[in-house]
N, C-alpha and C positions, 0 to 999 in steps of 0.2 A: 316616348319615341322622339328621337333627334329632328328637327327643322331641317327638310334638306331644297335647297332653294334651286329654283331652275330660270331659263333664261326669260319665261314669262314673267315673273318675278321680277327683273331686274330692269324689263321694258316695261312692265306697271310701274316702276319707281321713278323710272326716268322722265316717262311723260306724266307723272303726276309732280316733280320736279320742276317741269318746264314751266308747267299751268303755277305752281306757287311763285316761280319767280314774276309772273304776269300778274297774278291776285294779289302777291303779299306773304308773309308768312302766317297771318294771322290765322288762317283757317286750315293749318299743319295737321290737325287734328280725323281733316276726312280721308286722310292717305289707309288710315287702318281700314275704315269703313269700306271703301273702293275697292282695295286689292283684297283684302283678308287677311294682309300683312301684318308685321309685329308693329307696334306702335311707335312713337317719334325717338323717346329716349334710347329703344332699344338701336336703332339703326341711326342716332346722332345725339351728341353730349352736348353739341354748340346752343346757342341763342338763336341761330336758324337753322329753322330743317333742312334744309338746300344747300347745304354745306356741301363741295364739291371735293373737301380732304377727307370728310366722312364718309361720302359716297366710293370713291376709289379704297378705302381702305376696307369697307368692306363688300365691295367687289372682290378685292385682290385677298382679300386675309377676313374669312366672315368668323363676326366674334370677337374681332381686337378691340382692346379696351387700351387706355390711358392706363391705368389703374390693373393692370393684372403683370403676371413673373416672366412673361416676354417682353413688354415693356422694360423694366425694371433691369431683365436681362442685357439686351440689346445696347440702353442704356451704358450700361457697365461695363461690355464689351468695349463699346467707341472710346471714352474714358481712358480703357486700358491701353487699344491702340493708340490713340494721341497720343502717352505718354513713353512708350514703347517708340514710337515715330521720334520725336523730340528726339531724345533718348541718341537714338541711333542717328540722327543728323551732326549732334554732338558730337559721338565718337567720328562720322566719319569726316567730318570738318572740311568736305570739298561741298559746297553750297550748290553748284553751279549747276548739277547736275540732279532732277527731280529722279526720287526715287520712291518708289510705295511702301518698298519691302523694310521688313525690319531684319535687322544685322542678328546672326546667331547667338553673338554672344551675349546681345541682348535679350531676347531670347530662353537663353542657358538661365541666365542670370533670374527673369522674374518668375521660372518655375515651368520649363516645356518641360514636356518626357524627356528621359534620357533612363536607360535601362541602371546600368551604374551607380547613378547616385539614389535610386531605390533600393539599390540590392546591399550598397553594403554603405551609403551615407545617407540609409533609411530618412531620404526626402521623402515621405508619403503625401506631402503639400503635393509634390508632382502628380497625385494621382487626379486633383480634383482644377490644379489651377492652370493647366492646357486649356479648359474649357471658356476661358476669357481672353484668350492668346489665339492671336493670326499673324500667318507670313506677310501677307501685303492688302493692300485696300479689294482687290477681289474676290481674296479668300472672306475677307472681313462683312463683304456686300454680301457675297453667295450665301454665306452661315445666318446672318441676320434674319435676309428673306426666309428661307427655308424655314427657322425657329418660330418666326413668328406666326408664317401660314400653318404648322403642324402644331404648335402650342395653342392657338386660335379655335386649333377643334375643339379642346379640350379643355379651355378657359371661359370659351361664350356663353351665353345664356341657358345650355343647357345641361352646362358646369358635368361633364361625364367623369369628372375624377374631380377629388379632393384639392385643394390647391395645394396644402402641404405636403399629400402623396403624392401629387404632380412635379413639385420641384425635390422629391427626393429620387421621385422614380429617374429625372433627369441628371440627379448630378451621379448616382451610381453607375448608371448607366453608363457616364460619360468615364468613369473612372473602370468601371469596367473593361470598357476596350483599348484605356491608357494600359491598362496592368497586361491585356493580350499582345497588345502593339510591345510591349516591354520585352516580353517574352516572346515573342518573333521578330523582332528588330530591337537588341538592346543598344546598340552602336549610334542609334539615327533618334535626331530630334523632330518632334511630334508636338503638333499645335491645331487647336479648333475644334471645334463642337461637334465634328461629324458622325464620334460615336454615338453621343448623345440624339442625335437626330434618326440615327437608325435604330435606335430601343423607340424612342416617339413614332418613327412608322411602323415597329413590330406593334407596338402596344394597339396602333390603329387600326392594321390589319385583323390582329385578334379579336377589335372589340367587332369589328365589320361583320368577321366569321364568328360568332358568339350571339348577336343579334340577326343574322340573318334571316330569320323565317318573323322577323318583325316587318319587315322593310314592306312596303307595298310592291304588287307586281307593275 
């Protein structure tokens, strides 16, 4: 049965936080003791417990690791937008003027949907390499966050999926709703992860309805 944390939890960790940064970190070890909580590696990878970037990260995202395919993802994302960005500052060669967004034909170019060159310049790359492509830096923020806190469910400590069927179930997914998107808008280019995020919240819903009669009243 899943770890599901509540706000008692989160005020046990806090003032047991407060009290190490007064003691030291040395005696990190009676946090499990106290609350009943998971022990220090699980809730922080640093050299100190009291790590304030461990703590927000999971507050906000429970389960994110360094080391798991949201990471890795996200990563890979920014990456592509940098380059993408570059890219398109190049082509548009007026400086002066800040812009977030990336130019279409940049775009076109590193592989967005487009209905046509699936259908008959069998691009199939298109189906899977929208899912690293954003319009502008908010589309870019919005996709990250969301990936991370819904891949988090499913990467943490109580590992509910496989990690290899977890980043397959994501990239079909995400190809999945390119080939739909294709097929009701062949004309219009398409970028971003959102399909893929909506197969991670079906698969989550389902597991919710699947294990329900587990959950405590």
């Amino acid at each position: 049965m899943p770890r599901v944390y509540t706000l008692s939890d989160v005020r046990s960790y806090s003032e047991t936080s407060h009290l190490l940064k007064q003691n030291g970190p040395q005696n990190h070890q009676d946090y499990s003791a106290t609350t009943g909580s998971r022990n220090q590696k699980s809730w922080c990878s640093c050299k100190y417990f009291c790590c304030k970037c461990c703590y927000c990260s999971h507050y906000f995202c429970p389960g994110f690791r360094i080391k798991s395919f949201a990471f890795v993802l996200s990563c890979t994302q920014i990456c592509v937008y940098a380059v993408c960005w570059i890219l398109t500052q190049n082509e548009k060669g007026d400086r002066t003027v800040f812009s977030s967004a990336i130019s279409q034909c940049i775009l076109y170019k590193a592989g967005a949907k487009y209905g046509p060159s699936l259908r008959f310049g069998y691009r199939f790359d298109r189906l899977f390499l929208p899912e690293l492509l954003h319009a502008n830096l908010v589309h870019l923020c919005v996709n990250i966050f969301s990936q991370i806190q819904l891949l988090s469910l499913f990467e943490g400590d109580n590992q509910l999926v496989n990690r290899y069927s977890l980043v397959l179930f994501f990239i079909f997914s995400g190809s999945g709703s390119v080939l739909f998107s294709a097929v009701m808008s062949p004309y219009s280019l398409s970028v971003g992860a959102s399909g893929s995020l909506c197969g991670l919240l079906g698969l989550w819903v389902t597991f919710i309805i699947s294990r329900w009669q587990e959950f405590d009243s």
